[in-house]
N, C-alpha and C positions, 0 to 999 in steps of 0.2 A: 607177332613177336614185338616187344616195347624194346625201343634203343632209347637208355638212357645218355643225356650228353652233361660234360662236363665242366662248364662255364669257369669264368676266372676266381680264382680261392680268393677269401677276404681273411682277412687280416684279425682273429677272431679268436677269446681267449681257448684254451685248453678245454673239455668236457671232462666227464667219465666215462673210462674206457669198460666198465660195467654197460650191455648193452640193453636198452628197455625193449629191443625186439625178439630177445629171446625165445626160442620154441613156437616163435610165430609160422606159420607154414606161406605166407608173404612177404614178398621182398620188404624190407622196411620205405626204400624209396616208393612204393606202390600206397602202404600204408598209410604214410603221412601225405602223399599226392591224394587220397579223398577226405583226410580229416582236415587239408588245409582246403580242398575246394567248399569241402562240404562250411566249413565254420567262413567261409570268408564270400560265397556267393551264395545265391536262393535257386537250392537244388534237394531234393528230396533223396531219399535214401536210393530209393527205386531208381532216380534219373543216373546216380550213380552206379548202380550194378548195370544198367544199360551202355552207361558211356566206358564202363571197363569191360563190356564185352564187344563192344565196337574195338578196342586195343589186343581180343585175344584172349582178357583176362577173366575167369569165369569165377565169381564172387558173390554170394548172398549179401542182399540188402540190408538184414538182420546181425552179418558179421562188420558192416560198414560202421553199424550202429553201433559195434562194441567198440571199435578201433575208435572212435570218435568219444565214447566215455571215457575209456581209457586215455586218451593220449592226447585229447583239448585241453585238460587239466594241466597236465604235463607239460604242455607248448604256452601257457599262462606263465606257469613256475619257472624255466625255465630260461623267457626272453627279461625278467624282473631285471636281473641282474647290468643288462646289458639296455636299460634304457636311458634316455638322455634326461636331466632334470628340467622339472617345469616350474613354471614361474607361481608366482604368491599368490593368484588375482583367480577366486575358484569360479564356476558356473556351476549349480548343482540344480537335478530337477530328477522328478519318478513316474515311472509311466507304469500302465499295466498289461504283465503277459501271461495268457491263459494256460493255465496247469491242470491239465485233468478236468477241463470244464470250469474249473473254477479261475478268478483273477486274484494274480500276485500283483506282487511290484517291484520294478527293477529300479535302482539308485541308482545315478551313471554323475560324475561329475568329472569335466575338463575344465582345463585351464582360459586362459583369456585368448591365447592364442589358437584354443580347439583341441589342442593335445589330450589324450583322456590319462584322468588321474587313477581311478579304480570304479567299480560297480559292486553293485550287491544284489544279491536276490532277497524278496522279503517278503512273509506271510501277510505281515500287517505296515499300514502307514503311517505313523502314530511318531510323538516325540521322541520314543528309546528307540524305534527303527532308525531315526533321523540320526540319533546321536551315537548307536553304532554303527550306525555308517562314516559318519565324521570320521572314528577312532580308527577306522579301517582304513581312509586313504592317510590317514596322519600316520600310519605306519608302513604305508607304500617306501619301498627305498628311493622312489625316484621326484616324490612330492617332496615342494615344501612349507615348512608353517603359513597358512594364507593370513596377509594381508587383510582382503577382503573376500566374503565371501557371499558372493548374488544367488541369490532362491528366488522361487515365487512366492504369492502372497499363502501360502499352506500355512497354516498358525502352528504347526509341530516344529517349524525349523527355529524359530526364535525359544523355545523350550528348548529344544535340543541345546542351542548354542549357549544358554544361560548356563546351563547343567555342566558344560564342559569346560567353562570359565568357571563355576565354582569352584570343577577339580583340579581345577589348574591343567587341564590338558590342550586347552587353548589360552593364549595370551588375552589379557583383557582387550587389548587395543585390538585386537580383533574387529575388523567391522563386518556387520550382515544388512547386507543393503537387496531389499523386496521390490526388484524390479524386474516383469515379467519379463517384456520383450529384449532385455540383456542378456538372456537365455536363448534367443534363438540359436545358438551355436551347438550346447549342447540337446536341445531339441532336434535336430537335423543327426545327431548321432542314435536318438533313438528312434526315429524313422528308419534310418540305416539296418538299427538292428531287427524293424518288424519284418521289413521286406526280406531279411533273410531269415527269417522265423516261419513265413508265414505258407511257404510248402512243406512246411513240418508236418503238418495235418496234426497241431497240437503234441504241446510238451507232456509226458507222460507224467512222471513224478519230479517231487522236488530236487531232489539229488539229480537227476539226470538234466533237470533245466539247468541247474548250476554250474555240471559236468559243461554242458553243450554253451552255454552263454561265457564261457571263462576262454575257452578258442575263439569265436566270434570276437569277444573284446581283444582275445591277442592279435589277433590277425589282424582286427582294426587299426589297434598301434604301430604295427607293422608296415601295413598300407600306408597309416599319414606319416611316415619316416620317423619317428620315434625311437629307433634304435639305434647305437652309437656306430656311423661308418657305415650306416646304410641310408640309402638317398629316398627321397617319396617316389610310386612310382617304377623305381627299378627292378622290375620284375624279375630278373635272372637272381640279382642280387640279394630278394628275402629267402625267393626259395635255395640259396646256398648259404645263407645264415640259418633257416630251420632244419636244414639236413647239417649241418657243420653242429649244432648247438643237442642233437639227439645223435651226435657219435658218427655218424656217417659219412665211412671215408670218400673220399674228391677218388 
């Protein structure tokens, strides 16, 4: 039998009293305790249906996998609202993660400080990938217009950023400054996310890499205290902002 305990309530706007665990035949506290271990450490589906029958709880792998498409998305949308603003000064850089045997590429770009801005999943690496990416954190609620913005030497990102100064969706004064090792900040965020990729035994399809890498990045920001009123670190403290922010009464 699992005793849940009730730690101190935070201070936390309003939800919808609409509940997203409907007709689920799992407690919702059960539900989002494997979708937030699963997106936030490197554990396989399996390691989860084992560590929930060590607790009692008798759960297929398979159903873990759905709680996790469904409700990483969810836990992205969600903490948007409720994150603190980052500074001007971007780190952008793409790595690649294997989809069905084949390699994608993730866009992850944070701030100067390490804060992350937003990520992308993308078929190709190319200028228009580069400059819908841009258009995608310039519409984050929690970015703001950058200053400047450090790449590495990939010759798509200076197309990109020429292309978004045409349209006026960047300021000209814009600056894009090509220097590799100023990146290591947001490098060490995508190692972050291989090692918790990499008991996946491989992302299936593209929507589900999307599904699955949109909780990992939430639960990233949540880790580095990113969110307004909660501290880095304070472990009682996120998991009572992600059960407060999906309805779930204290």
């Amino acid at each position: 039998m699992i005793r849940w305990t009730n730690p101190i309530l935070l201070p936390l706007p309003l939800v919808s009293t609409t509940s997203p665990f409907k007709w689920r035949h799992f407690l919702p506290q059960i539900i989002l305790l494997n979708v937030r271990w699963y997106c936030r450490y490197a554990l396989s589906y399996r390691d989860l249906e084992e560590m929930m029958a060590e607790r009692g709880v008798n759960v297929d792998h398979s159903t873990v996998n759905r709680w996790v498409l469904k409700y990483a998305p969810e836990l992205d949308k969600r903490i948007r609202p409720q994150l603190k603003p980052t500074n001007d000064s971007w780190r952008t850089d793409e790595t690649y993660i294997k989809i069905k045997g084949k390699w994608k590429y993730l866009y992850l770009a944070v701030d100067s400080e390490g804060n992350a801005l937003d990520f992308m999943l993308s078929a190709k690496r190319d200028g228009k990938a580069a400059a819908r990416f841009f258009r995608k954190v310039l519409k984050a609620q929690h970015t703001m217009t950058p200053r400047v913005i450090t790449v590495d030497k990939n010759a798509a990102y200076p197309a990109a950023i020429e292309t978004l100064k045409e349209e006026e969706t960047l300021p000209g004064a814009t600056e894009l400054r090509q220097v590799k090792y100023l990146n290591n900040i947001v490098e060490q965020d995508h190692r972050s996310i291989k090692r918790i990729v990499k008991p996946m035994m491989g992302l299936k399809t593209f929507n589900s890499a999307r599904s699955t890498l949109s909780g990992i990045e939430a639960m990233n920001m949540i880790r580095k205290g990113q969110v307004k009123g909660i501290d880095r670190g304070d472990i009682v403290s996120h998991v009572r902002f992600i059960e407060t922010i999906f309805g779930i009464a204290a």
